[in-house]
C-alpha positions as CSV (number, residue, x, y, z in Angstrom):
1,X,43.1,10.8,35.6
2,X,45.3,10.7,32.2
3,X,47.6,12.9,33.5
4,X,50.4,11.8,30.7
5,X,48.2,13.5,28.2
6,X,48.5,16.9,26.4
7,X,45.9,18.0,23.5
8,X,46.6,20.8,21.0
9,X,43.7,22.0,19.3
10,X,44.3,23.4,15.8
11,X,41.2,24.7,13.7
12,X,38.2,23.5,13.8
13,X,34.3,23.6,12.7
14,X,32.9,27.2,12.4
15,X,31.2,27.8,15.6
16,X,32.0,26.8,19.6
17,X,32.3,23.4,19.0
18,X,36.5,23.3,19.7
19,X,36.1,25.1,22.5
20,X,33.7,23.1,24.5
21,X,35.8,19.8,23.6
22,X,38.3,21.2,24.8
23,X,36.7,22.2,28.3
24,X,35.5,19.1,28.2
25,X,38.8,17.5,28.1
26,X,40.0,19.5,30.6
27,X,37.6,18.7,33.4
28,X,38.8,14.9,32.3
29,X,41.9,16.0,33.8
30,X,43.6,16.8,30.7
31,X,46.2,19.9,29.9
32,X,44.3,21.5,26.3
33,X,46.1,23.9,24.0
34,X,44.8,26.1,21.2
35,X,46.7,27.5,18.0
36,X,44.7,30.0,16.4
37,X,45.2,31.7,12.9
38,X,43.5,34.1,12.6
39,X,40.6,36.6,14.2
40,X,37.7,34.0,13.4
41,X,39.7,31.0,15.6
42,X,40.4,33.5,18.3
43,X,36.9,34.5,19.1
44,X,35.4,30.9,18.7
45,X,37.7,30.1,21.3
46,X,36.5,32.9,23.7
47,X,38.2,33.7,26.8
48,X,39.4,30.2,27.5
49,X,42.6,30.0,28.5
50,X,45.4,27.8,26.3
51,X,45.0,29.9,23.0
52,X,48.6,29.9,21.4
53,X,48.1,32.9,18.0
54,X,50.3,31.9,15.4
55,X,51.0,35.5,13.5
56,X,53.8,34.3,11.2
57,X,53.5,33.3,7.4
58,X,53.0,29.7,6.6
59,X,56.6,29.4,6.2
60,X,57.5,29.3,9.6
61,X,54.8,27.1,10.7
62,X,56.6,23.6,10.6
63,X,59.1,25.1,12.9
64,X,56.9,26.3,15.1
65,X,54.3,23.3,15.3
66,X,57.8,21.4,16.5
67,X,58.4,24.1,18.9
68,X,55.2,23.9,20.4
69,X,55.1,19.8,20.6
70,X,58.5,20.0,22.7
71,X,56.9,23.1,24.7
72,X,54.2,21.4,25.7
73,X,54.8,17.4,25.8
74,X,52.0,17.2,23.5
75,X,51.0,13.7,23.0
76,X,47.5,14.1,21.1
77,X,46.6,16.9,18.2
78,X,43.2,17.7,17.2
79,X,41.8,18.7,14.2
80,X,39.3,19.2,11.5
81,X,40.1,18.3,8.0
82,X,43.5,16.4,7.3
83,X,44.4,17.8,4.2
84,X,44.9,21.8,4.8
85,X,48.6,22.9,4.4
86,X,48.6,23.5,8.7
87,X,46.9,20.4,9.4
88,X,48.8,18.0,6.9
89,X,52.3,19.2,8.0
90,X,51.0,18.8,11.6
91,X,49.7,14.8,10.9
92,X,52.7,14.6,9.1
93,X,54.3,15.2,12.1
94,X,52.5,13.4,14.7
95,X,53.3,10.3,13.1
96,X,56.9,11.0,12.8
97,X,56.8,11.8,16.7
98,X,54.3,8.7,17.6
99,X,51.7,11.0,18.4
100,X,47.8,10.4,18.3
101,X,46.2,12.5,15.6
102,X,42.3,13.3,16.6
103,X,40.4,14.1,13.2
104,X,37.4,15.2,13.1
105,X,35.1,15.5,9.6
106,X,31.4,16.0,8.6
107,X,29.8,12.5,9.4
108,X,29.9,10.1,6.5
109,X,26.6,9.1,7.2
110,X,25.5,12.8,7.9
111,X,23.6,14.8,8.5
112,X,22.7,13.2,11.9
113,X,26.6,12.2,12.7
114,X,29.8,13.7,12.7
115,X,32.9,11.6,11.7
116,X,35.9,11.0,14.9
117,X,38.9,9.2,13.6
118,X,42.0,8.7,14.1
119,X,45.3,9.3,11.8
120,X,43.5,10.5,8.9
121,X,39.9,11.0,7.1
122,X,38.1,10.8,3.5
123,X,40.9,9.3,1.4
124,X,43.6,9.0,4.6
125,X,41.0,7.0,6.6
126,X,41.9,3.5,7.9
127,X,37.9,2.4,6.0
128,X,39.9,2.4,2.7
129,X,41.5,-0.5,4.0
130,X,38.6,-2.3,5.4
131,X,37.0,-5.1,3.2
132,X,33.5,-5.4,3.9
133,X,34.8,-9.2,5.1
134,X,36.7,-7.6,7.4
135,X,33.7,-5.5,9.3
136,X,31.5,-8.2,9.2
137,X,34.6,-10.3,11.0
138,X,34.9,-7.3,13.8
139,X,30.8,-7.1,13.9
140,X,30.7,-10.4,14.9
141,X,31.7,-9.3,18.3
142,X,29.2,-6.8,18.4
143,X,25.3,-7.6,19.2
144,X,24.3,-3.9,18.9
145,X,21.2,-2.7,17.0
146,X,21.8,-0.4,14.1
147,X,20.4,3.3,15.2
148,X,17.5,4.9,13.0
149,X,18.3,8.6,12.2
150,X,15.6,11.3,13.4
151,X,12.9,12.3,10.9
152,X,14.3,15.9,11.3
153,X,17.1,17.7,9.4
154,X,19.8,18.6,11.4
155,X,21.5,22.3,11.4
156,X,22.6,23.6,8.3
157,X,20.8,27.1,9.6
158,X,23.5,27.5,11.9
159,X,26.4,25.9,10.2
160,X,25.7,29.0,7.3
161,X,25.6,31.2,10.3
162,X,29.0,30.3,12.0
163,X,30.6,30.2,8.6
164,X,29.2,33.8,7.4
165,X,30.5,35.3,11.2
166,X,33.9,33.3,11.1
167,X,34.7,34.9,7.9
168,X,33.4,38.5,9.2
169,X,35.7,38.2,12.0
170,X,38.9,37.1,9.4
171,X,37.9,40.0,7.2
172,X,37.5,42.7,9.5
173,X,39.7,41.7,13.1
174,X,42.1,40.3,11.5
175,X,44.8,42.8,12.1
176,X,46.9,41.0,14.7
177,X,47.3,38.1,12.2
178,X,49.5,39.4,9.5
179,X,51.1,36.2,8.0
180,X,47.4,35.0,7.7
181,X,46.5,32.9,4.3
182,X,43.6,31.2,3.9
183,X,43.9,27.5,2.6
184,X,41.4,27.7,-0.1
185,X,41.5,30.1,-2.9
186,X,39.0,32.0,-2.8
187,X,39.9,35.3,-1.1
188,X,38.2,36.0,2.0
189,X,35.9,39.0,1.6
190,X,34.1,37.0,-1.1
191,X,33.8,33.9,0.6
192,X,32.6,36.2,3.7
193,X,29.9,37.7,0.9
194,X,28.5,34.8,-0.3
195,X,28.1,32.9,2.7
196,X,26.2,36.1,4.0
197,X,24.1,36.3,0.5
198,X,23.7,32.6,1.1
199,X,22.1,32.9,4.9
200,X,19.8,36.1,3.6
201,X,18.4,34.1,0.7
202,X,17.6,30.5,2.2
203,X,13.6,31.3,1.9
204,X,13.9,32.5,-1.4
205,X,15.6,30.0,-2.4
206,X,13.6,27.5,-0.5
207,X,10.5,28.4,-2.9
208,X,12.6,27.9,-6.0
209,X,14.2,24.6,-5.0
210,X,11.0,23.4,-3.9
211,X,9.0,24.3,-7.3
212,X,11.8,23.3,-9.1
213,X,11.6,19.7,-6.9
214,X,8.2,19.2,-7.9
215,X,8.4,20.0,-11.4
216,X,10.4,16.9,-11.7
217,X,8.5,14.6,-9.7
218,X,5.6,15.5,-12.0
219,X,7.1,14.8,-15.0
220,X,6.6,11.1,-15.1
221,X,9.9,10.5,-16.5
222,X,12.4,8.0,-15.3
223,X,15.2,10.4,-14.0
224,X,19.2,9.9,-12.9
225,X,20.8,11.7,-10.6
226,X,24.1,13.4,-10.2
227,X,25.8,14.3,-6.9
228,X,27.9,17.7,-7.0
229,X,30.4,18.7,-4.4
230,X,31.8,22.0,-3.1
231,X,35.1,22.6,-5.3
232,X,37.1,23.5,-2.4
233,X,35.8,20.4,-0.5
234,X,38.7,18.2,1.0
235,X,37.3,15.0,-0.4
236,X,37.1,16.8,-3.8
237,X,39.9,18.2,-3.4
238,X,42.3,15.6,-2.2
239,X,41.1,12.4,-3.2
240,X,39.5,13.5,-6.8
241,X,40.6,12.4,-10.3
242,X,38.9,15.9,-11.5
243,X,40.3,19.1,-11.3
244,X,37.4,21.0,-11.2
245,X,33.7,20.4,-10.9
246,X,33.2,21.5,-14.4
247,X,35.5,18.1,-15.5
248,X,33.0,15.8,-13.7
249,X,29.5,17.1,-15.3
250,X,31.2,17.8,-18.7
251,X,32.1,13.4,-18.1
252,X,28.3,12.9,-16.8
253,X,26.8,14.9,-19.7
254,X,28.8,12.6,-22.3
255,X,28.1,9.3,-20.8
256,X,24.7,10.1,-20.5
257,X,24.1,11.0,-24.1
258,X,26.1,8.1,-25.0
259,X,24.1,5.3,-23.0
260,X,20.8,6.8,-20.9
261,X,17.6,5.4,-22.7
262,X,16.2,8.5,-24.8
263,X,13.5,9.0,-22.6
264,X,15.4,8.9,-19.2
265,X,16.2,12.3,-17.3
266,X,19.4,13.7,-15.6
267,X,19.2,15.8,-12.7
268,X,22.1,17.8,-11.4
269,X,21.9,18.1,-7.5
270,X,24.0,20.8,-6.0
271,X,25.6,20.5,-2.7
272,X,23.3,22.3,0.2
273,X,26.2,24.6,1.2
274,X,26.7,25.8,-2.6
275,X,27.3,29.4,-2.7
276,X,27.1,30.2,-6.6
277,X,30.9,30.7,-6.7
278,X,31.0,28.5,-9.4
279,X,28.5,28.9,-12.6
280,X,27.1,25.1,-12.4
281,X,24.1,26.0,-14.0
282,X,25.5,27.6,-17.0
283,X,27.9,25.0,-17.3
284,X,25.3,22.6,-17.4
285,X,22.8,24.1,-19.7
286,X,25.5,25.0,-22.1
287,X,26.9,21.3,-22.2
288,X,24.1,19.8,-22.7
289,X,23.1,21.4,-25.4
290,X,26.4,20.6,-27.3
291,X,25.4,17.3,-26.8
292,X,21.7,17.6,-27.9
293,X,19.9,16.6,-24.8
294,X,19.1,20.2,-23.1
295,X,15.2,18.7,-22.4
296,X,16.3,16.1,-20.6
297,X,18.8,18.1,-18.0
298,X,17.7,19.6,-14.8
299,X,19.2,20.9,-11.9
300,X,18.5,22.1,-8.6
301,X,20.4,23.9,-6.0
302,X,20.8,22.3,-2.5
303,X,18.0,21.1,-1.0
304,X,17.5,17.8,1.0
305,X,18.6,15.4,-1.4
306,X,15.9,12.4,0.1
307,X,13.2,14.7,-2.1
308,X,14.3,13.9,-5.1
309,X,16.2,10.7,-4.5
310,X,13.4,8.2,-4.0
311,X,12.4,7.6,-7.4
312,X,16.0,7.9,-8.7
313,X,17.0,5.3,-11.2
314,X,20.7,5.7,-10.3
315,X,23.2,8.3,-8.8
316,X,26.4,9.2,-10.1
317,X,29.2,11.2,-7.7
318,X,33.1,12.1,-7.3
319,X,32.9,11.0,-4.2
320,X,30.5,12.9,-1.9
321,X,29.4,11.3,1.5
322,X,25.9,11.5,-0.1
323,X,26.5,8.7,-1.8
324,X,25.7,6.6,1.3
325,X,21.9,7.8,1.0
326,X,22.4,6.5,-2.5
327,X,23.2,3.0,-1.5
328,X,21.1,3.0,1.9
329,X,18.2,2.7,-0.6
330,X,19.8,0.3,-2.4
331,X,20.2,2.7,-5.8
332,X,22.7,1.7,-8.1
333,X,25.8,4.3,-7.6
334,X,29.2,5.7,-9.9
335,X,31.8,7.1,-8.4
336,X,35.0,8.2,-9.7
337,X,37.0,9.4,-6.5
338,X,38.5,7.9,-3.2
339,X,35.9,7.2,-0.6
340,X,34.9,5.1,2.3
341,X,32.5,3.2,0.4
342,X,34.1,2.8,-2.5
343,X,33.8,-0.9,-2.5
344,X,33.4,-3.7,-5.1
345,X,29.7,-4.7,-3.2
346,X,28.6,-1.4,-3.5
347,X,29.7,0.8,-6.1
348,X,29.2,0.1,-9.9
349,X,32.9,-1.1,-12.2
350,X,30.4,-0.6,-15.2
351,X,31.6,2.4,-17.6
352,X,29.8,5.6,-17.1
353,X,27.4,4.6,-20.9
354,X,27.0,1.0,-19.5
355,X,25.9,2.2,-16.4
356,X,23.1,4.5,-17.9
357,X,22.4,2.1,-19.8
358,X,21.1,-0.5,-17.5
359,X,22.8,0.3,-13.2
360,X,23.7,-2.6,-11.3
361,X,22.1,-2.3,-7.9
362,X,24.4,-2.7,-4.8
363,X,24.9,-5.9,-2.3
364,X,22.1,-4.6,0.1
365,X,23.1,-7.0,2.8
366,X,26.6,-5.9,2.8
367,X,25.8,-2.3,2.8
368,X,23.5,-2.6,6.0
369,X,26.7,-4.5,7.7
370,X,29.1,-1.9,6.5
371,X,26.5,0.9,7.7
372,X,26.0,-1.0,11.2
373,X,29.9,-1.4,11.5
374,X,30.3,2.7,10.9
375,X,27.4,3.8,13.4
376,X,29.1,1.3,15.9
377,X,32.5,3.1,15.4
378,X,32.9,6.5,13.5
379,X,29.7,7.7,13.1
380,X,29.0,9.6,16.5
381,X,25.0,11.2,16.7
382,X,25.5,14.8,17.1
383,X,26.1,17.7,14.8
384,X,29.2,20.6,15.1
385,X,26.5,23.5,15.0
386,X,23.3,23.5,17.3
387,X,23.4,23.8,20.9
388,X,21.6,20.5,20.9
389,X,23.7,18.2,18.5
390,X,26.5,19.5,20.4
391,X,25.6,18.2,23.4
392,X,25.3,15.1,22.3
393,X,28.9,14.8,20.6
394,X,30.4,15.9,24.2
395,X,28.5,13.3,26.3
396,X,30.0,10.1,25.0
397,X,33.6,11.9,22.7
398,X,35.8,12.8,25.5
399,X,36.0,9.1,26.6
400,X,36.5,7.7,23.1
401,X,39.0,10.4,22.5
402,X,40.9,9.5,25.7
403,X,40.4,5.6,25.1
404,X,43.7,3.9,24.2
405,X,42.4,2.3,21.0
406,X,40.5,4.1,17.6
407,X,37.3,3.8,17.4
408,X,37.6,0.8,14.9
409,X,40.2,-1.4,17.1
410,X,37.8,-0.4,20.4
411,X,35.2,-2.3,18.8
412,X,37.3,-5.0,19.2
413,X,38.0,-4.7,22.6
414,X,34.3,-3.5,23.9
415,X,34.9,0.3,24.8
416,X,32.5,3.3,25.6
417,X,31.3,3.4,21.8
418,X,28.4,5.4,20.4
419,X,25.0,4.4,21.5
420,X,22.3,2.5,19.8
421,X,19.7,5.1,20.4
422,X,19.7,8.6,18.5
423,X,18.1,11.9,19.4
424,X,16.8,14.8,17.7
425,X,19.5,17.0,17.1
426,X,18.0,19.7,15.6
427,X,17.0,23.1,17.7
């Protein structure tokens, strides 16, 4: 039993998923701690026992965080996210202290995997340091077949769901927590409203996306495809030469007047979880009209991006994790921003005009080698949200999170790692 571990939970996914890890860990043999917030943390945690409230401003928390460490004899923290004020003073900490910092993100290769590192994510993620020699070096000790994804989306029903409730609870129980500031900047009773708006319109919107879908497939036009991300995203946020979404489609509208073929297409693709804070549309239609191409502009909002994507010519992002659809169909891809696969086999060096112009596809082989050496590390099958994908992230975390080495050093040594095989995770 690893009886010289401690874990302390900070926040995590909307939704149960924290609290069932960490009973989890706990019949492992494990001591498990919980700092909550605010009112939303508290009642995702339940009842369970270990919940720590942290009622002071933000001020006080780096004090406090080294309070609890001593306290406790924490050795391990867990969180999601690595760049929110709590959670970056907290890794900043860990590694001062020698502590193992447990990160959890939304899979890189989602929406059928979640991501489980170590020490950092997105940007902070030992990948950027990875050549795509250096996988195929640490694959060459591993004879495992790469897993094929379900046919079936995943569970962005319920991931809408916990995130409309979670910010119910912050807006309306929130009383006990009066130093309480959310991380991102929109205030809470608006980000409570649209994620509610958002849940009661899916079908309506549905019907829109999906005429809207079709109406460019039946166009017969050769058609581009920009990937946009949630503003207060942390990849966007941390690891993003933009400021501001707006920045990155006035850039795409430019080089695509400059260098697209006059009879190509762009299509704007907004992230599934957009919520209409920002007025993308608007943006769009005015900006390409300055630029005298408002014909040849489309966009669509959210949506499963493999509709549109198969008869892309190209896709252009920041840096969003759907880029790896991108170059899992071998489509040529632009990014601007830090990310996993930002590498020289992959991604496109050509200027943005150039690139329009005439894409240079990626090194398919290497992708597939770079793919097979995530899904046999990072990548676990699962999903935060429904009961189902849940289940599967508990059977097989606890040991890697209680292994000695990361998940990209275990490979090395032959661990408990995630398994070939991949189930349905949708309810």
């Amino acid at each position: 039993m690893p009886q010289d571990r401690a874990f302390l939970f900070l926040q995590g996914p909307h939704g149960p998923f924290f609290r069932q890890l960490g009973r989890m860990l706990r019949k492992a043999g494990v001591p498990v701690w919980r700092v909550g917030f605010n009112a939303g943390d508290a009642a995702f945690w339940g009842r369970m026992d270990g919940y720590i409230p942290f009622r002071d401003s933000p001020e006080v928390w780096p004090e406090a965080l080294s309070e609890l460490l001593t306290a406790h004899r924490i050795t391990d923290i867990v969180l999601y996210g690595d760049t929110r004020p709590t959670h970056a003073e907290a890794v900043r900490q860990a590694k001062a202290a020698g502590l193992r910092v447990h990160v959890f993100e939304e899979g890189y290769l989602r929406p059928y995997w979640v991501t489980y590192e170590r020490g950092g994510s997105n940007g902070y993620s030992r990948l950027m340091d990875f050549s795509v020699a250096d996988m195929q070096d640490r694959l060459a000790r591993s004879d495992v077949d790469m897993p094929t994804p379900p046919a079936q989306w995943g569970d962005m029903r319920q991931h809408i769901f916990y995130g409309a409730l979670y910010h119910w609870f912050v807006m309306f129980r929130n009383g006990r927590y009066p130093g309480f500031r959310a991380h991102r900047a929109l205030p809470v009773w608006k980000e409570a409203f649209l994620y509610t708006k958002r849940l009661v319109l899916m079908p309506l919107l549905a019907l829109h996306r999906m005429w809207a879908t079709q109406r460019i497939k039946a166009g017969g036009y050769p058609y581009h495809v920009a990937l946009l991300q949630l503003e207060h995203d942390a990849s966007f946020q941390a690891h993003s030469p933009f400021e501001d979404m707006e920045a990155f489609i006035a850039l795409v509208i430019e080089g695509f007047a400059k260098g697209a073929p006059p009879h190509h297409h762009l299509v704007f693709k907004a992230h599934p979880l957009e919520n209409g804070q920002s007025p993308l549309r608007r943006m769009i239609r005015d900006m390409s009209k300055a630029q005298g191409i408002y014909d040849r502009v489309h966009y669509l909002r959210g949506g499963k991006l493999a509709q549109i994507l198969g008869e892309a010519r190209s896709a252009v992002t920041v840096n969003s994790t759907a880029g790896q659809q991108v170059l899992w169909r071998g489509i040529p891809l632009k990014s601007f921003g830090d990310a996993v696969y930002n590498k020289p086999e992959f991604v496109s060096r050509q200027s943005l005009a150039d690139f329009f112009a005439n894409p240079k596809r990626p090194d398919a082989k290497a992708y597939r080698e770079y793919r097979q050496f995530l899904l046999e590390t990072s990548q676990v099958p699962g999903g935060f949200y429904s009961a189902k994908g849940r289940k599967q992230l508990l059977r097989q975390l606890v040991d890697m999170m209680l292994h000695k080495a990361d998940p990209y050093d275990a490979l090395l040594t032959k661990p408990v790692s995630p398994p070939a095989t991949l189930r349905v995770v949708n309810d």
